[in-house]
N, C-alpha and C positions, 0 to 999 in steps of 0.2 A: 368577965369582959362584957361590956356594953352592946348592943347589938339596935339593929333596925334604923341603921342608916341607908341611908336610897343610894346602892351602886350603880353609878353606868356603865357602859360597856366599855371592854379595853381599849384605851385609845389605838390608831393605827401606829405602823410606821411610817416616820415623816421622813423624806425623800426631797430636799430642798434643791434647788440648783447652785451649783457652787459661784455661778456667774464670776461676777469680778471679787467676791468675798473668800474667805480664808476658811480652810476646814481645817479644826484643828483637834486633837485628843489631847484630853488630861485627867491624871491618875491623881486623886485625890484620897490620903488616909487621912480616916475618920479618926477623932480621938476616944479614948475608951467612954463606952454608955453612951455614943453617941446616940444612938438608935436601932431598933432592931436589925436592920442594914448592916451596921458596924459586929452587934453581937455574933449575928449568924452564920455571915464570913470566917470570925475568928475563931468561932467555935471547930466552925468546919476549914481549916486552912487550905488543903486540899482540893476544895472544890470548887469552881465558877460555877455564880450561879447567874440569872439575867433579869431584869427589870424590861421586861416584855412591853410595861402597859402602865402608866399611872393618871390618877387622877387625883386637883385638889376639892374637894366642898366638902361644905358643912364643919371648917375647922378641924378636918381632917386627912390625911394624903388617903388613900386608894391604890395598891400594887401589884402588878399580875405579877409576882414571882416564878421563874421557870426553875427547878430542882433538875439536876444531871441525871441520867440512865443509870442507875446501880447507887445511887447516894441511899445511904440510911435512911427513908422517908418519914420513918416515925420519930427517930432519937431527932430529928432535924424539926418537924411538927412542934415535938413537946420541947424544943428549944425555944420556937416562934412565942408558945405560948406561955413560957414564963417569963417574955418580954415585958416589961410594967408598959411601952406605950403602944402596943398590939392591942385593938379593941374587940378586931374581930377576923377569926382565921377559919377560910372556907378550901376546903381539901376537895381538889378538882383530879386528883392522882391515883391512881392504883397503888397499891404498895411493892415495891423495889421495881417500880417502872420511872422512876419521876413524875415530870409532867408539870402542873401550875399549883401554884398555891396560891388564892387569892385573901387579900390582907387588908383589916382599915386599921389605921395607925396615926396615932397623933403624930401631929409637926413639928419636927425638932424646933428648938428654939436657935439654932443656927443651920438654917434648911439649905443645904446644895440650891435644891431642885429652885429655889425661892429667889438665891444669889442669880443663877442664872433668868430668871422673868423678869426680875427691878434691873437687867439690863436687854430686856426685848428679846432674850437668846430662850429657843425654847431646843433641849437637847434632842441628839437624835435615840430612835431607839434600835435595837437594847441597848439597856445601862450595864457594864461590866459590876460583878461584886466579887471582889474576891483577897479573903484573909485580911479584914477590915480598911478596906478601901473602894473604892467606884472608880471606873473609867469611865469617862462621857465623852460624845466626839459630837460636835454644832460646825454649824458654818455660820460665820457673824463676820462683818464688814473687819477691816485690818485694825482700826483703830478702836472697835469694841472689843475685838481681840484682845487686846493687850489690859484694857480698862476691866475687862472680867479677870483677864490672868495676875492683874494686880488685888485686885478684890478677895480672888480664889484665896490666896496667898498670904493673906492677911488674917482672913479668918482659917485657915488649913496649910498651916507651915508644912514646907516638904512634900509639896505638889509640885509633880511633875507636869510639862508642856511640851508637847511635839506639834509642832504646824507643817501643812503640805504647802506648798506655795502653789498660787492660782495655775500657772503652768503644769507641775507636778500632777494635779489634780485635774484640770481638764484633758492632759496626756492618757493618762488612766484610764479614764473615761471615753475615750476615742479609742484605744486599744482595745479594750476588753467590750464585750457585749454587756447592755445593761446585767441582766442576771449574771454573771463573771463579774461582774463590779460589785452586788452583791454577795457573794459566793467568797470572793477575796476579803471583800471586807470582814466579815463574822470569820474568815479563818484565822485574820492578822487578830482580830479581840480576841477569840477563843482560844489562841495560841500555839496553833498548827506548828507556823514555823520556828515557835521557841523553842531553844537550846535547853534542858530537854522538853522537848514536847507537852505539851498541856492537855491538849486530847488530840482522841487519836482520829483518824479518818472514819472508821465506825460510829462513833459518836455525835463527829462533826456532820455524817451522812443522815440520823438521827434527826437531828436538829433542820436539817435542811429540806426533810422529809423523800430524799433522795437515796434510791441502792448506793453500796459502797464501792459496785463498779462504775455506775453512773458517775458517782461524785470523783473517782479517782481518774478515771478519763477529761473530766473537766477542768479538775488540779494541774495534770499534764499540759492541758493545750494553755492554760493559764500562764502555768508556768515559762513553757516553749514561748508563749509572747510575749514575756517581761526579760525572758535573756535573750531573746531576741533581737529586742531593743534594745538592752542593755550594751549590746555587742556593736548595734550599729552606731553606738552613740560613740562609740570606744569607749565606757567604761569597764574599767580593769574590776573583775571578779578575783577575789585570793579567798584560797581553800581556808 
């Protein structure tokens, strides 16, 4: 693998204001050899991983990889590395802790990341990966909305779209403390509330850099204000 490309630092998380624009998710599967993204997922179906941080130059992307708590860190490594467009993989992890795995990697030749900049949308972070697919969640004007959801779909048949309507989404926001808006959001991608469960409150505390009673006391009040509302609004909850 090639080496001696000038990495910069991991971009931040970007934290836009939803103002009058649409924040929407969409679950995007790669098709087979997409990219090492696509391989590493499917390898590991199991597991979410997260696209913490990327960066384009020099003809090449740039990726903070985040690995789960308990994932196989080696068998997952010597996966990365018999990627043919992995140039270069820098192991930030302990072993059977997770942690980062940072990566330069050619640019697909039909690039997400790429789709969404030729329409001004730069996504949020992290990026979902999991069992050869990405989840990305942007806020972009309604009518760019729709102009990338057609785009997505043309090149990545069988993308999924969920949009919050501007209401929906400044409600949220008004209800919940910023951090709670956080907190909520990495539990709904990480998959707290999935039917079965995707990780578990441990994990999710892990990640959040929070004890497991801290995060589970915050869960609670979260929750108690989303059926709360839910209750004043009169929307009917069925078991």
């Amino acid at each position: 693998m090639r080496s001696g490309l000038k990495v910069k630092a991991p971009i931040k998380r970007l934290s836009p204001n939803a103002g009058s624009h649409s924040f929407s998710r969409i679950t995007i599967p790669l098709p087979p050899n997409h990219s090492f993204v696509e391989r590493i997922s499917r390898a590991f179906p199991d597991l979410s991983f997260q696209d913490l941080g990327y960066q384009i130059e020099e003809g090449a992307i740039v990726t903070n990889l985040e690995v789960p708590p308990g994932a196989p860190l080696d068998r997952i490594v010597e996966t990365l590395r018999r990627c043919p467009d992995v140039r270069m993989l820098e192991n930030l992890a302990s072993e059977g802790d997770g942690g980062i795995l940072r990566l330069v990697s050619d640019i697909p030749r039909v690039s997400v990341v790429r789709t969404f900049y030729d329409f001004g949308v730069v996504p949020e972070l992290p990026i979902l990966l999991r069992n050869g697919s990405v989840t990305i969640r942007f806020v972009a004007q309604k009518e760019v909305v729709a102009q990338v959801a057609r785009r997505i779909l043309e090149l990545f048949p069988g993308s999924e779209f969920a949009s919050l309507s501007e209401d929906h989404v400044s409600g949220i926001q008004q209800l919940l403390t910023p951090r709670q808006v956080q907190i909520f959001q990495l539990a709904m991608e990480s998959g707290y509330w999935d039917v079965p469960r995707r990780i578990s409150l441990t994990e999710l505390a892990q990640k959040l850099g929070l004890s497991k009673s801290s995060l589970s006391e915050i869960i609670a009040h979260i929750e108690k204000k989303l059926i709360y509302e839910m209750s004043e609004r009169g929307v009917r909850v069925e078991a």
